[in-house]
C-alpha positions in Angstrom: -31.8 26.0 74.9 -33.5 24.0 73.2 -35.5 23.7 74.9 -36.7 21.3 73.4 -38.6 19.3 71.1 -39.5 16.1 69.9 -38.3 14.4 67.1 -38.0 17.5 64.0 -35.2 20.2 64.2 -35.5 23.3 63.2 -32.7 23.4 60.5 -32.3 27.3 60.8 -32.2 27.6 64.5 -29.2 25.8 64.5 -27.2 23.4 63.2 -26.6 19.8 64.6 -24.3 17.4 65.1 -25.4 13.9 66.6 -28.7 13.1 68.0 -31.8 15.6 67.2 -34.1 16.1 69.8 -34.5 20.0 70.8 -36.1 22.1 68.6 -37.6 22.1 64.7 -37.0 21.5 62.0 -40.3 22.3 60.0 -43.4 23.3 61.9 -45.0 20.7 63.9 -48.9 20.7 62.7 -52.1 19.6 64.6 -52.2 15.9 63.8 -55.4 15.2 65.4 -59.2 16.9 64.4 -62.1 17.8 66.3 -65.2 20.1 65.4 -66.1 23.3 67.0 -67.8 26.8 66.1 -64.7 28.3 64.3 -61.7 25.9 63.6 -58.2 26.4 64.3 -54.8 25.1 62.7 -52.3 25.7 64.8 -48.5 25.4 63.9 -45.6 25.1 66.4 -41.7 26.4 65.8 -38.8 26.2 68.4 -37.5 24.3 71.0 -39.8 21.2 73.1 -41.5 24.4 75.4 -43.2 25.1 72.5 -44.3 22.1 71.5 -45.8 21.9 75.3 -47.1 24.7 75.2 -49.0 23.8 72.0 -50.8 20.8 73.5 -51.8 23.5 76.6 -53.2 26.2 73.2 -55.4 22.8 72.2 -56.8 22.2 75.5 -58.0 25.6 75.8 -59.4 25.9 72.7 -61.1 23.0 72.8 -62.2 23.7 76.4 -64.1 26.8 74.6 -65.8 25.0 72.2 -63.2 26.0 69.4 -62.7 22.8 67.1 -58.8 21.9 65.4 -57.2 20.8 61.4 -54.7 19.7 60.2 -55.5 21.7 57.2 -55.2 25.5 56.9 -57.7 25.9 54.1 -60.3 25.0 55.8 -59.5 27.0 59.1 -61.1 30.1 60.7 -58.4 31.0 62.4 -54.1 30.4 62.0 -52.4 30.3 64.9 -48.4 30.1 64.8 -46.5 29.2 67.9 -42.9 31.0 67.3 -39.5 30.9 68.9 -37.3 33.9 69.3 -34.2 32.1 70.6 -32.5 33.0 67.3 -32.8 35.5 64.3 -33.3 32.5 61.7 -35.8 31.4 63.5 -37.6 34.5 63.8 -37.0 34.8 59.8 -38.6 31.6 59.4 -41.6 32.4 61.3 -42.1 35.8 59.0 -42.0 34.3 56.3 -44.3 31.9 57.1 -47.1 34.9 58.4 -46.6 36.6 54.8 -47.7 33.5 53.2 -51.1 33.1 55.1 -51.1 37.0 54.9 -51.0 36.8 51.0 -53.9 34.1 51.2 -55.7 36.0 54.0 -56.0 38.8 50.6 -56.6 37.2 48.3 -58.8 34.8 49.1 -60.0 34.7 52.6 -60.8 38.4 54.1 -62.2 36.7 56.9 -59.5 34.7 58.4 -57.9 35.6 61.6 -53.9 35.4 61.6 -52.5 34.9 65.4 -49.1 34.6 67.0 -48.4 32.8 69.8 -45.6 32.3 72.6 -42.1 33.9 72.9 -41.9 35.7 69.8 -45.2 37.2 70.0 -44.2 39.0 73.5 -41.2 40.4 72.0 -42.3 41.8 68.5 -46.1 42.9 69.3 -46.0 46.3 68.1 -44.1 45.3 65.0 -46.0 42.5 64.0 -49.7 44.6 65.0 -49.2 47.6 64.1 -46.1 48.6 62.2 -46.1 45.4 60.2 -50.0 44.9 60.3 -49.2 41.2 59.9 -51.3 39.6 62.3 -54.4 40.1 64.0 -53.7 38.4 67.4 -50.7 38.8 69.5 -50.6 36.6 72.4 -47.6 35.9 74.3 -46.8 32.7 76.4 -48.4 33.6 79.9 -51.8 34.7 78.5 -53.0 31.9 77.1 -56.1 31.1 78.9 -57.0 34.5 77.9 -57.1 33.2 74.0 -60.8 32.3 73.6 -61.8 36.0 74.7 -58.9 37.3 72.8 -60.3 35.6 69.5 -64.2 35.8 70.3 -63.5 39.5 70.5 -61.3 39.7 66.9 -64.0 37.3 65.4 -67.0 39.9 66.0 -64.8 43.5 66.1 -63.1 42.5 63.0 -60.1 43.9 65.4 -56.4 43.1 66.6 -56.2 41.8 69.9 -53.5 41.5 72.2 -52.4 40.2 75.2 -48.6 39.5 76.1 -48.4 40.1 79.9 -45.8 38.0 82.2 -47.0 36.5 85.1 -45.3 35.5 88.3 -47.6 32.9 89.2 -48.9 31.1 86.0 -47.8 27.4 85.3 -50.8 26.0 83.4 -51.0 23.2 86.2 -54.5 22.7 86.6 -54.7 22.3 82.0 -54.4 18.8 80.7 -52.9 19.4 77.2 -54.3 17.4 74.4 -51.2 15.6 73.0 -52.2 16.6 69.1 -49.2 15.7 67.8 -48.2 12.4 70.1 -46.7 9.0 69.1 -48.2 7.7 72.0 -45.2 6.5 73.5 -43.5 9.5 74.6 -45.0 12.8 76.0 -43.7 16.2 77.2 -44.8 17.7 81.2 -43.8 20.9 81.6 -42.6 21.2 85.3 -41.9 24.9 85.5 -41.8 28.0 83.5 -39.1 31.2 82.9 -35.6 31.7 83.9 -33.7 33.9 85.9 -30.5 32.8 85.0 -29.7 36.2 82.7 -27.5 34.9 80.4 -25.6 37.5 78.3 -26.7 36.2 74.9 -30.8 34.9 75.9 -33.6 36.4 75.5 -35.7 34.0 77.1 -36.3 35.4 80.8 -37.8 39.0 79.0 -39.8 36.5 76.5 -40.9 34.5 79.2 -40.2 35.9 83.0 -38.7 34.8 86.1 -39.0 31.4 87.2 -41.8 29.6 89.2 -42.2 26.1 89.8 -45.7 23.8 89.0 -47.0 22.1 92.3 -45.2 18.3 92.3 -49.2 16.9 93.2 -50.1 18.0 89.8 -47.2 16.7 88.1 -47.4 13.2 89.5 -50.7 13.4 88.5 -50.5 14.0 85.0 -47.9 11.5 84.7 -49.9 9.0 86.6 -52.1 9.7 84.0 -50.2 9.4 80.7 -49.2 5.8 82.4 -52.4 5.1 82.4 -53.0 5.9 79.1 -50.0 3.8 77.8 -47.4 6.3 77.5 -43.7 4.7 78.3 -41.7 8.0 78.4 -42.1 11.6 79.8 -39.5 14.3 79.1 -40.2 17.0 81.8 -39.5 20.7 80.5 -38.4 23.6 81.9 -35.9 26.8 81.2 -33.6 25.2 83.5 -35.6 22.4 85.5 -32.4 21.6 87.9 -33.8 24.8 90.0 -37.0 23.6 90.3 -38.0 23.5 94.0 -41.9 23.4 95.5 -42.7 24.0 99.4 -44.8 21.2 100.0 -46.6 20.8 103.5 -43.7 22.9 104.7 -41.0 20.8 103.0 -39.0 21.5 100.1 -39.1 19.4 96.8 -36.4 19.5 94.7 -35.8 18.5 91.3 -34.1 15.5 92.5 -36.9 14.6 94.6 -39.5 15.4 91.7 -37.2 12.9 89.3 -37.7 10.0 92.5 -41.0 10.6 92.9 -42.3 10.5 89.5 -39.8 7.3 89.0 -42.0 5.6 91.3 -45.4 5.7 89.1 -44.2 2.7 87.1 -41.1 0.7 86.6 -42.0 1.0 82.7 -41.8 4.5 82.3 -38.3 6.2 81.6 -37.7 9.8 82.6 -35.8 12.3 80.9 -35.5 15.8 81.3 -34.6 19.2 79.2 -33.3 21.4 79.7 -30.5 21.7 83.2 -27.8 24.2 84.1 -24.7 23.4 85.4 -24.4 25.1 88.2 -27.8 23.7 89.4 -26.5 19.9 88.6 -26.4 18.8 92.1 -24.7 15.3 93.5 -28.7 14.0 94.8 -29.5 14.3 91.1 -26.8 12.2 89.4 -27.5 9.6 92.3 -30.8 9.6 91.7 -29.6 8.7 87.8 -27.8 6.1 89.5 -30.0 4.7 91.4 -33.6 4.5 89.5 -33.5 2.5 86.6 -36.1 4.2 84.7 -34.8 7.6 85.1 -31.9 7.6 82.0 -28.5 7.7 81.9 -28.5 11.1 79.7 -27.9 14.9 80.5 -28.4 17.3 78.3 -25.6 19.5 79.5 -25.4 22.8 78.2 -21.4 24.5 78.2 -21.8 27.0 75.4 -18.0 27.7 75.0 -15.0 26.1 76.6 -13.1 29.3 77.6 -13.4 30.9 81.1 -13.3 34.5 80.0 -16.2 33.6 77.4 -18.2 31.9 79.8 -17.8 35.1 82.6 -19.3 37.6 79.2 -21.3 34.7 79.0 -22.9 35.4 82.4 -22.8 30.9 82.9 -21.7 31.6 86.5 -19.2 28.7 85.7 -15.5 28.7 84.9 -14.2 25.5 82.2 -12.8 24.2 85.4 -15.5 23.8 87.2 -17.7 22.3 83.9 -15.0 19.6 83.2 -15.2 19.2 87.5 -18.9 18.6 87.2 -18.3 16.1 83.8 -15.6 13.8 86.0 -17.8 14.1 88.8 -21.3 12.9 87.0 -19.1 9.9 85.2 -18.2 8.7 88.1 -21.6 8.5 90.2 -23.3 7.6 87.5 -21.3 4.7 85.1 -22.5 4.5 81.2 -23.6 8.3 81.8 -24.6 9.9 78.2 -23.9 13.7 77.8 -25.4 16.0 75.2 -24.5 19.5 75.2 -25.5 23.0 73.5 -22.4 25.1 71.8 -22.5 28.6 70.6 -19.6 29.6 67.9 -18.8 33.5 67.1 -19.6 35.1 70.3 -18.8 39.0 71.0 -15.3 39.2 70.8 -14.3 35.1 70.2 -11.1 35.3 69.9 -8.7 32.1 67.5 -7.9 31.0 70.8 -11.4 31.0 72.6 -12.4 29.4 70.0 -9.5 26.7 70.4 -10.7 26.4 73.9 -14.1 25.1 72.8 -12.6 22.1 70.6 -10.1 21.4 73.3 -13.0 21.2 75.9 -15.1 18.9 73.1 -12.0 16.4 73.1 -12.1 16.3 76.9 -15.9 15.6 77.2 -16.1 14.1 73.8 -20.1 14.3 73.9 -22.5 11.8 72.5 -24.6 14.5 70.8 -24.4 18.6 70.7 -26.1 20.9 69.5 -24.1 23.8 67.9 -25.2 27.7 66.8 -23.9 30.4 65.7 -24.5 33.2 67.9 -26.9 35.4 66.9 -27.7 38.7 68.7 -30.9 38.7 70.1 -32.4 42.4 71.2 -32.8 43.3 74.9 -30.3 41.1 76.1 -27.1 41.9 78.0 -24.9 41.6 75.1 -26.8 43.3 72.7 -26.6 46.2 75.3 -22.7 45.8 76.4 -21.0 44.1 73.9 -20.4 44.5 70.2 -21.4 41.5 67.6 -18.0 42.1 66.1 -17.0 38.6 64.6 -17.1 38.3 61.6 -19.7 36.0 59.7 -17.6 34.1 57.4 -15.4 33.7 60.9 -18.8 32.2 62.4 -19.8 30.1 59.6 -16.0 28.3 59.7 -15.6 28.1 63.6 -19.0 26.3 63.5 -17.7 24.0 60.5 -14.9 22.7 63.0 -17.2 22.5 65.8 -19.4 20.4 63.9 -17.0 18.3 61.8 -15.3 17.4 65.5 -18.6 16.7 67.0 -19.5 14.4 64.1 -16.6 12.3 65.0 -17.1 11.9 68.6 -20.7 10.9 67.9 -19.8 8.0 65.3 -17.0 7.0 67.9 -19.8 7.0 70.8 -21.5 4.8 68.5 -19.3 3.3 67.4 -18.5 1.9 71.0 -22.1 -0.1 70.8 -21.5 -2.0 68.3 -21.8 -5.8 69.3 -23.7 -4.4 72.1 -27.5 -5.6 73.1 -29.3 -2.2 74.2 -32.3 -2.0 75.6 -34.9 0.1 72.9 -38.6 1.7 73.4 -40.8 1.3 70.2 -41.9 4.7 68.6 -42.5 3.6 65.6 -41.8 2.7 62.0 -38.9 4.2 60.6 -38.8 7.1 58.6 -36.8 5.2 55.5 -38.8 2.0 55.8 -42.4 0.6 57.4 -40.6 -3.0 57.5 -38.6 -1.2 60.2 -39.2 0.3 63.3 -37.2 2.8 65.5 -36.7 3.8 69.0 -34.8 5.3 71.9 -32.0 3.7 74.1 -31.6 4.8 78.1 -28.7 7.6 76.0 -31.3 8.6 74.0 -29.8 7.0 70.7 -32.1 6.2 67.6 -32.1 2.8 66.8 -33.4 1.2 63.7 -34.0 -2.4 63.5 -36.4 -4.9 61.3 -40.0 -5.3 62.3 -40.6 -8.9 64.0 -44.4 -7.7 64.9 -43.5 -5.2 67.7 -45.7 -2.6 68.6 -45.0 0.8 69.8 -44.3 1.5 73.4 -42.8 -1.9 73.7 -39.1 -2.6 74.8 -37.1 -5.0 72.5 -33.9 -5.6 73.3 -31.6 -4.9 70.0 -28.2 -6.7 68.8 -26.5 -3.2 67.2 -24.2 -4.7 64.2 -23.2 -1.6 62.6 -24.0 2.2 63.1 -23.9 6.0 61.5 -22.8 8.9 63.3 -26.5 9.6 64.0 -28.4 6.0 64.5 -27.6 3.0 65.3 -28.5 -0.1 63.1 -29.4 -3.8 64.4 -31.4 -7.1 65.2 -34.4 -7.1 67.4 -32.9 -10.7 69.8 -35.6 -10.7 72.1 -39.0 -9.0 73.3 -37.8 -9.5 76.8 -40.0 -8.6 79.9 -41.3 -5.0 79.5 -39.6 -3.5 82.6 -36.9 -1.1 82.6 -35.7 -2.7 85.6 -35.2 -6.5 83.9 -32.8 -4.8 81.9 -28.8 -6.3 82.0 -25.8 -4.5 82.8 -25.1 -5.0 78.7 -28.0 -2.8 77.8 -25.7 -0.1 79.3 -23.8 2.5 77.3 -20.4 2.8 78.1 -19.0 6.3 79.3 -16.1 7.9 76.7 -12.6 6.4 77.3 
């Protein structure tokens, strides 16, 4: 899931190998300030829904005359924005509530501690009333209802709560304030909940079934972001590849949204987060192939590389039909990128199963994964039908193999562009050095190269002379023109061999 984020990880939601890009690593703070009658911090954990779902908590706020910091001390009100993908993660997000609990006191009675998103929804009662650790519960449909939620806290000196699902709420008419931007690259969420069920997620009870944002207000937001300078949008969803909107009696597929929005600007790349395989259609990959701007990367989520897993899985896919879908996307789209998420220690993994998933990683040989160890999540179909009966020590070195195997593919994906001129978007200076700067490739590869007086959201075209299993190292050769489309067949990254 991963959902997804952008550029932090969270460290004990999972553990990585190759690029990371889906969730966090430390909370992701308000970056940006404004003044209002009581002012909020507000802190994001979990995957890039989150993160979105942050900007729309800004907008809200700020809509209501509620002002945001970057610094808690000075703040009225603490809002955290949790995950509840994974038990760690839920840890992490406790321990961070005790801490402004313990300040709350001893020195500021009058602060108002809230939760937000998917974790909220699932542990209200807990975290109100057995735990007494907050004073705001507010779970990821109900946002607009925040500013009533906290005016009524502020003058009651009362919890307040609201964590109802909703069938129809997609935020589409909110601009989000991009608080924590670069400026060069922006999350749109396209679509909200799942009903995929799978055994081990908790997501579709956190978050509810699926409904899909009208594509008019999609296109328009993007328009905008264009027009504010913005060179790439990551659209979001649970599982966007069964995104569909009825549209003057027509259908729009995801496909059809990914066309559509390519045709705002030849500058601005597409990505998407997070797909299913069993909704990864032929139109889709073609439209990979055929629009320059949309990128040749999927993240493409197996989860375990043996059939029977996959059935207690509930993936509605065998191995088979996974490695089908691989050979088939290679093919239609050439230099095709492929990320993946991998869960270790299921309910009854066997030595075998677990052989199944290394043997499937050495016939994809992904560029990137992300890799967990399963956790059992409450409410979910395997915390009700199956036992957690692996052992942990059995987790912790089944994820070690995973891991150590997936580092090696990634340097050898790398490794594959070196001598290679790729085509990179500015995001910044690097994290080492501010004599360097770093972007993206189409594959979604870091690249770090010396600054010749680039500036962010420009495309540079970089020389890659030697390379980690994570990023990529070169020479900025040319500023060339600033469309995607101006790009040479060398800028392409070469499928696995």
């Amino acid at each position: 899931m991963r959902t997804p984020g952008t550029r932090p990880i969270v460290s004990d939601i999972g553990i990585l190998s190759g690029e990371a890009d889906q969730s966090l690593d430390t909370a992701r703070q308000v970056s940006s300030e404004s003044d209002g009658r009581q002012m909020v911090y507000l802190e994001t954990y979990g995957c890039q829904m989150n993160v979105s779902d942050s900007e729309i908590v800004a907008s809200v706020l700020r809509g209501s005359g509620f002002g945001l910091t970057r610094d808690p001390d000075s703040a009225d009100v603490v809002l955290i924005n949790t995950c509840a993908i994974r038990e760690n993660a839920e840890q992490k997000v406790r321990r961070r509530l005790e801490t402004f609990r313990s300040r709350k006191q001893k020195r500021a009675p009058d602060l108002k501690l809230g939760v937000l998103g998917c974790m909220a929804e699932r542990l209200r009662e807990k975290l109100l009333d057995e735990e007494k650790l907050v004073d705001l519960v507010v779970g990821p449909d109900a946002y607009r209802d925040l500013p009533n939620l906290l005016d009524a806290s502020l003058e009651s000196g009362q919890s307040a709560v609201n964590v109802q699902l909703s069938k129809e709420e997609t935020y589409a008419d909110i601009s989000p304030v991009r608080y924590d931007s670069n400026g060069v690259s922006a999350f749109v969420s396209i679509m909200r909940g799942c009903d995929n069920m799978c055994s081990f997620c908790v997501v579709p009870f956190t978050r509810g079934r699926e409904r899909s944002r009208p594509t008019a207000s999609i296109l328009d937001e993007c328009a905008k972001l264009v027009d504010a300078g913005y060179r790439e949008v990551t659209v979001l969803g649970q599982n966007v590849n069964s995104y569909r909107d009825g549209v003057n009696g027509q259908s729009v597929s995801f496909a059809e949204l990914l066309h559509r929005i390519s045709l705002l600007s030849p500058d601005l790349r597409i990505r998407y987060s997070t797909s299913h395989p069993k909704d990864c259609s032929d139109e889709l990959l073609h439209v990979h192939r055929e629009r320059d701007n949309v990128c040749n990367f999927i993240h493409l989520p197996v989860q375990h590389g043996n059939t029977a897993m996959l059935e207690r899985m509930r993936r509605t896919y065998s191995r088979e039909e996974y490695l089908a879908l691989v050979e088939r996307a290679r093919r239609i789209v050439p230099g095709l990128a492929l990320s993946t998420d991998i869960i270790a220690g299921f309910c009854g993994e066997t030595e075998e199963e677990h052989r199944d998933t290394l043997s499937l990683m050495e016939a994809v040989r992904y560029d990137h994964a992300f890799n967990f160890i399963y956790s059992e999540r409450p409410g979910t179909y395997a915390s009700k039908k199956y036992e957690d009966d692996v052992p942990e020590e059995v987790k912790k070195r089944r994820l070690s193999e995973i891991i150590e195997l997936q580092s090696a593919h990634s340097l050898e994906s790398n490794q594959r562009d070196v001598g290679r001129v790729l085509r990179v978007l500015v995001e910044g200076p690097s994290r080492k050095s501010d004599e360097q700067l770093c972007g993206r490739t189409d594959s979604n590869k870091m690249v770090v190269f010396d600054d010749a007086g680039f500036v962010k959201g420009q495309y540079v075209d970089v020389r890659v002379e030697r390379c980690t299993s994570a990023t990529l190292l070169g020479t900025a050769v040319s500023s060339g023109a600033n469309k995607l489309e101006a790009s040479s067949p060398a800028t392409t990254v070469g499928a696995p061999q």
